[in-house]
C-alpha positions in Angstrom: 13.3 -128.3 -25.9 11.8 -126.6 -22.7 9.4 -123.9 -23.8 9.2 -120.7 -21.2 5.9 -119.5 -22.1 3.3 -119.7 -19.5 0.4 -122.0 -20.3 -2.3 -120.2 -21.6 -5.3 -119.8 -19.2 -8.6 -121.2 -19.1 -11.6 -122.2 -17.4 -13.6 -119.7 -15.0 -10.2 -117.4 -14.2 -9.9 -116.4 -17.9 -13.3 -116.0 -18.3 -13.7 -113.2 -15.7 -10.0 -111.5 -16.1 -11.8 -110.9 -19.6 -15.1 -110.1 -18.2 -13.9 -107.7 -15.6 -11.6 -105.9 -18.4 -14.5 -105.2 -20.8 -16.3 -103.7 -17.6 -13.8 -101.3 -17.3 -13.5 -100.5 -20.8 -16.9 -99.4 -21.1 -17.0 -97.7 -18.2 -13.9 -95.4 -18.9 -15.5 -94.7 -22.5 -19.1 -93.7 -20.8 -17.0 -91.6 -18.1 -15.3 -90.1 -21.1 -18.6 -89.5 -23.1 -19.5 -87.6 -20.4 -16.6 -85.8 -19.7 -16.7 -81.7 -19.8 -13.4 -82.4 -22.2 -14.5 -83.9 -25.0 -16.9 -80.7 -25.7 -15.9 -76.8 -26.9 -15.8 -75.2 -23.4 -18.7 -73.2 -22.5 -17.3 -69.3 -22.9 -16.6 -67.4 -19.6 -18.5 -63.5 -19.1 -15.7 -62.2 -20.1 -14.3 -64.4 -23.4 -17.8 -64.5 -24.3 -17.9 -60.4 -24.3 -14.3 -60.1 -26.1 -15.1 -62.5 -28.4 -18.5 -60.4 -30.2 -16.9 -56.6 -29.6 -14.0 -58.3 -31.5 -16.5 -59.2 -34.1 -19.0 -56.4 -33.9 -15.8 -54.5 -34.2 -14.5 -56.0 -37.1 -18.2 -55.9 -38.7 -18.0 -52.2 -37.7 -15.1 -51.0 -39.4 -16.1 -53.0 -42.7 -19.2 -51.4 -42.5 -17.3 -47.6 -42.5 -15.8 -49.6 -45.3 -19.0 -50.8 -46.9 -20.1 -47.0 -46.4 -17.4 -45.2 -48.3 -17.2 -47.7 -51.3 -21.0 -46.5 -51.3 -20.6 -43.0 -51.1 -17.8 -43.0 -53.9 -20.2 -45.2 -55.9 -22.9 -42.7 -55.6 -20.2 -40.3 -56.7 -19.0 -42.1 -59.9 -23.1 -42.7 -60.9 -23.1 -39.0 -60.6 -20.4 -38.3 -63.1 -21.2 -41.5 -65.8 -24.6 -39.3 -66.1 -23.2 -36.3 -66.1 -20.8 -37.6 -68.3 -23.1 -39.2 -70.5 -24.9 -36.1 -71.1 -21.4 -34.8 -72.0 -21.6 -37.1 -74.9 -25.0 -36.4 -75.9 -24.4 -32.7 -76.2 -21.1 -33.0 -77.8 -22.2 -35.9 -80.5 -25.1 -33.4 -81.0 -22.6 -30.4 -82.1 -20.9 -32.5 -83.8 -23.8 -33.6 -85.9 -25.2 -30.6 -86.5 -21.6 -29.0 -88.0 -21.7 -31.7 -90.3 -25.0 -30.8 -91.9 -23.6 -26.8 -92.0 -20.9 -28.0 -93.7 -22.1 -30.8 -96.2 -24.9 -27.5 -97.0 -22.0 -25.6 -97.7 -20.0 -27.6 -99.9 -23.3 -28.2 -102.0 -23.6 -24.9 -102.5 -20.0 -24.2 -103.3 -19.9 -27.0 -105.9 -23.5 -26.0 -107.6 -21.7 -21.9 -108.3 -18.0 -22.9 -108.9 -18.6 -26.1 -111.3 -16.4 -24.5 -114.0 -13.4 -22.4 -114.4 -14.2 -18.6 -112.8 -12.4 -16.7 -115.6 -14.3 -18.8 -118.3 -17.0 -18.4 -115.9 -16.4 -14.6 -115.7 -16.2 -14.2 -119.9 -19.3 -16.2 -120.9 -21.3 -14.0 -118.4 -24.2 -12.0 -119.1 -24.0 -9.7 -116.2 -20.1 -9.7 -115.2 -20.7 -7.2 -112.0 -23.2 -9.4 -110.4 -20.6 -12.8 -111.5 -18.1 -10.9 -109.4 -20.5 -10.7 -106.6 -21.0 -13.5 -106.6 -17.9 -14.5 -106.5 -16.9 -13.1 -103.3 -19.6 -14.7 -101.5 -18.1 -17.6 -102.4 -15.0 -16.8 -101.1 -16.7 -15.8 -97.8 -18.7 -18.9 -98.2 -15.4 -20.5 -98.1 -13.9 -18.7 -95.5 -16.9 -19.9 -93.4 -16.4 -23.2 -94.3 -12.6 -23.3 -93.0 -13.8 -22.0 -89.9 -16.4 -25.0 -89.4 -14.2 -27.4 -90.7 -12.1 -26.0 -87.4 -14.6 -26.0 -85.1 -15.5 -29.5 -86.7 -12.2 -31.0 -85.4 -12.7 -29.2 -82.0 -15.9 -30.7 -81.6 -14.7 -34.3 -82.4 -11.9 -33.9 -79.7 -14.0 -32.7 -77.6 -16.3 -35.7 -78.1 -13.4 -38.2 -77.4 -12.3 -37.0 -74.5 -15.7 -37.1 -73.2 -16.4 -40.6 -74.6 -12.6 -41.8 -72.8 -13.7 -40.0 -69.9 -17.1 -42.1 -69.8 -15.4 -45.3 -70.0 -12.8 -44.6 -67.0 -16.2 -43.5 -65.0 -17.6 -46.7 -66.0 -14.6 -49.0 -64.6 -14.4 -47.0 -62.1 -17.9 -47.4 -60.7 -17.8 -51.0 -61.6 -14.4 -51.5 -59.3 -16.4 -49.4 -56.7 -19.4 -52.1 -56.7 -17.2 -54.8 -56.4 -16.0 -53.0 -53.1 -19.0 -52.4 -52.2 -20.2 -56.0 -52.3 -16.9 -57.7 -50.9 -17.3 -55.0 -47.8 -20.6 -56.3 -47.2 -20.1 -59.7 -47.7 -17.6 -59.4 -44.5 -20.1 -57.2 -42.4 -22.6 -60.0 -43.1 -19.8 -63.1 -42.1 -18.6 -60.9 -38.9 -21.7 -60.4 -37.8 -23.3 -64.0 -38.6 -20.0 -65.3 -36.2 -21.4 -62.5 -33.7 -24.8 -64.0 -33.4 -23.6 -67.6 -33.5 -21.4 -66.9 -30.1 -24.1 -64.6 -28.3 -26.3 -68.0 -29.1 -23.9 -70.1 -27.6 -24.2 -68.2 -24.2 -27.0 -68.6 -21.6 -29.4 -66.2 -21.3 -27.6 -64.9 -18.1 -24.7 -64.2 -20.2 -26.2 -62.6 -23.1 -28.6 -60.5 -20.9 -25.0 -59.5 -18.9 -23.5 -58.8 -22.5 -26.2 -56.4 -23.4 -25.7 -54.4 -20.0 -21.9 -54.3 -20.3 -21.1 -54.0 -23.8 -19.2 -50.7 -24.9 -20.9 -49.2 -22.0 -19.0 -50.7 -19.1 -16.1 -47.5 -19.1 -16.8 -44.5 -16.7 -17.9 -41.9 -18.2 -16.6 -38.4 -17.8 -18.7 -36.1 -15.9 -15.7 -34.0 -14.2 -15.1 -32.8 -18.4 -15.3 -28.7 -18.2 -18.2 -28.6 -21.0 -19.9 -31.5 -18.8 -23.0 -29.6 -18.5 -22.9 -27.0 -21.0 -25.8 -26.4 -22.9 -25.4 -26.1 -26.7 -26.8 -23.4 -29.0 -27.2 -22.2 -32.4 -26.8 -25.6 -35.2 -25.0 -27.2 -32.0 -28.5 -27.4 -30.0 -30.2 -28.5 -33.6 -27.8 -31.2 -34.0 -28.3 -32.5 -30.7 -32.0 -32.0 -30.2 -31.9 -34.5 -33.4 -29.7 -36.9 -31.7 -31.7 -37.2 -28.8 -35.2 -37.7 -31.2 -33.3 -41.0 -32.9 -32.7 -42.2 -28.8 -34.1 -46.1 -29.6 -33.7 -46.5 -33.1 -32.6 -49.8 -34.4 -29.2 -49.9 -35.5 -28.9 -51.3 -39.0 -25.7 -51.2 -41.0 -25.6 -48.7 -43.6 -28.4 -46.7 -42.3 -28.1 -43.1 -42.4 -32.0 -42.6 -40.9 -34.7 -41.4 -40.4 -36.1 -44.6 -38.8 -32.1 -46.6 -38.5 -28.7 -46.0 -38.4 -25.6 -47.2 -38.4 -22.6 -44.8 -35.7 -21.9 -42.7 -38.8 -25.1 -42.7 -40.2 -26.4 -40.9 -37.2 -24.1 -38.0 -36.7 -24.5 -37.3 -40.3 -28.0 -37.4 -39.9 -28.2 -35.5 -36.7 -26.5 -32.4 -37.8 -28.1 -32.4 -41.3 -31.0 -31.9 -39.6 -29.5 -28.5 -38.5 -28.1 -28.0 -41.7 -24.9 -28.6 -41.8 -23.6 -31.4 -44.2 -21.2 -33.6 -43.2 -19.3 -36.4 -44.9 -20.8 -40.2 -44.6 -17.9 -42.8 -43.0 -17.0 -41.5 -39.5 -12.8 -41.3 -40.7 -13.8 -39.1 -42.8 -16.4 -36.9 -39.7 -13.4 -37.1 -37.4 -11.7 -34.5 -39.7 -15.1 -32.5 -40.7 -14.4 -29.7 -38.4 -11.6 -28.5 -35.8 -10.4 -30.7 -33.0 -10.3 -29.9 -29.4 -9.6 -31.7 -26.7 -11.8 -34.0 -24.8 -11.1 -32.1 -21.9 -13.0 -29.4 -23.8 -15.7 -31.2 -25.2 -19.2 -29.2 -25.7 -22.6 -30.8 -27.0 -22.8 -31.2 -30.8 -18.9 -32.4 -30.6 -18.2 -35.8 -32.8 -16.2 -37.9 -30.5 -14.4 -40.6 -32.8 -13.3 -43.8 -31.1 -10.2 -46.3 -31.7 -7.2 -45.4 -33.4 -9.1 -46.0 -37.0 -11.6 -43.6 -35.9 -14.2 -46.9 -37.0 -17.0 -45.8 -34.2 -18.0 -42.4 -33.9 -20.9 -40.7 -31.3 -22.2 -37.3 -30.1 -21.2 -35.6 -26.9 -24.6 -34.0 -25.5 -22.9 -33.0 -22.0 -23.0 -34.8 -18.5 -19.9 -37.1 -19.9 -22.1 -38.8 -21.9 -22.8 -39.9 -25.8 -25.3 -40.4 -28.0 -24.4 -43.2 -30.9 -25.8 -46.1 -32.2 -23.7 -49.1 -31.0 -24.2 -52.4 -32.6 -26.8 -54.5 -34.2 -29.4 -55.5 -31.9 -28.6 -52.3 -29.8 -30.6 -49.4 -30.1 -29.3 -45.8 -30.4 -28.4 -44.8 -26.7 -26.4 -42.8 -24.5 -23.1 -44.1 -22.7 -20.4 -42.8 -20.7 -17.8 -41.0 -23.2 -15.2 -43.0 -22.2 -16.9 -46.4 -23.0 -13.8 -46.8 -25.8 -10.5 -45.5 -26.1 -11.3 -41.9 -27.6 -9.4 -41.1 -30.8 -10.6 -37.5 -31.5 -13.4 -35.1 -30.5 -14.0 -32.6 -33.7 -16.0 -29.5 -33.8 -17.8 -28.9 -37.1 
């Protein structure tokens, strides 16, 4: 039977079809190698910049996390001591009753060992038995009153000793927060410095210009170029002193701060106390309008109210922006604005 498959090939023809093919085969895989494709695509200005505020922003917001779980920790420490001494004090009453009342009943028992009308006959001098006699019954009296303010006293201690262990949990559930908080700072910004690293130094240097500070600002604002007074002019005096300090997170100053740490710093240097996480500044005082800012004002930014700054007049802020950027001034409206408060 007549086969219809070609004869197979041989001699110099074969021998370069097969040399020419293995050419091109390594050729396409060097001009692969090569190829911009086959590596992560170096980021663009602009994904490059959306990229780390997205990150510094996330680190930013669990670091107003980081600071309240804190602040409520410092809190809780407060009241177990408080607490504890609580305890002490009320174990110490508690104590001290006992030995009134086990020097009572000794007493009692030594004068009333036998019957008081048998008592009362074999007695030598029956007036001062009967004396004696109602000093027990006051003695007795006395007793039933400890014996009440015994019971009290144990309550009392209870309480404080229930009290004392739901302090405890509660500080130990606030460490734990306080540790998974900055265990996310730490990975958001770790994936922050891997992409700035990943830029040229072109595109970092144009990320440090831009960053958060490349919104106009608003000069045309009413209080643009008032000048502050009173706590007002204290607080913003401060602000200006901290212009260059590193930002580290969790830093309330003198030396560092973090955006919350500084406004809290700032106008507790002219007195007036104000709350630690900047949700919790945006509401430390009445709100105006930003049309109405004047220096000293807390301007809050995003809708979580997660960065916070100073207004010190001429449309600008004072705040502490990121890691790696110092405390500065920037336009007002470098970020959506969430609130301006007035403490």
């Amino acid at each position: 039977m007549a086969s219809h498959r070609r004869p197979a090939s041989s001699g110099p023809d074969r021998s370069a079809r097969v040399t020419a093919l293995t050419t091109a085969v390594a050729a396409t895989a060097a001009a692969l190698a090569a190829s911009p494709a086959s590596a992560e695509p170096t980021p663009t200005r602009e994904t490059a910049r959306a990229g780390v505020d997205r990150l510094l922003t996330e680190a930013e917001q669990a670091t107003e996390a980081y600071n309240e779980a804190e602040e409520r920790a410092g809190r809780l420490r407060t009241r177990v001591n408080s607490t504890a001494d609580a305890v002490a004090r009320a174990q110490e009453r508690v104590n001290t009753m006992r030995g009134v009342l086990g020097s009572l009943a000794t007493a009692q028992y030594r004068a009333g060992g036998i019957d008081p009308t048998v008592a009362l006959l074999l007695s030598a001098d029956p007036d001062g038995y009967l004396a004696g006699a109602a000093l027990l019954e006051r003695v007795g009296e006395v007793r039933s009153g400890q014996l009440t303010a015994l019971e009290q006293a144990r309550r009392v201690l209870a309480q404080d000793r229930a009290e004392a262990r739901r302090t405890l949990a509660a500080l130990e559930r606030s460490r734990t927060d306080v540790a998974r908080h900055k265990r996310t700072v730490e990975a958001r910004l770790g994936a922050a410095r891997r992409l700035l690293g990943s830029l040229t130094e072109r595109q970092r240097e144009d990320f440090r210009r831009g960053s958060r500070a490349g919104s106009p600002g608003r000069a045309d604002l009413p209080g643009a170029d008032a000048v502050a007074s009173g706590r007002a002019a204290a607080a913003v005096a401060a602000a200006q002193r901290a212009l260059g300090s590193p930002y580290v997170w969790g830093a309330s100053g003198p030396s560092s701060f973090d955006c919350s740490g500084l406004v809290q710093w700032a106008w507790g240097q002219a007195g007036v106390g104000l709350p630690r996480t900047s949700q919790a500044q945006a509401h430390a005082g009445r709100q105006v309008p930003l049309s109405q800012a004047r220096p000293g004002d807390l301007v809050a930014y995003r809708a979580d109210a997660s960065h916070i700054g100073m207004y010190v007049g001429g449309g600008q802020v004072i705040h502490a922006p990121y890691p790696g950027a110092p405390v500065r001034r920037d336009p007002v409206g470098m970020m959506p604005v969430s609130s301006v408060t007035r403490p």
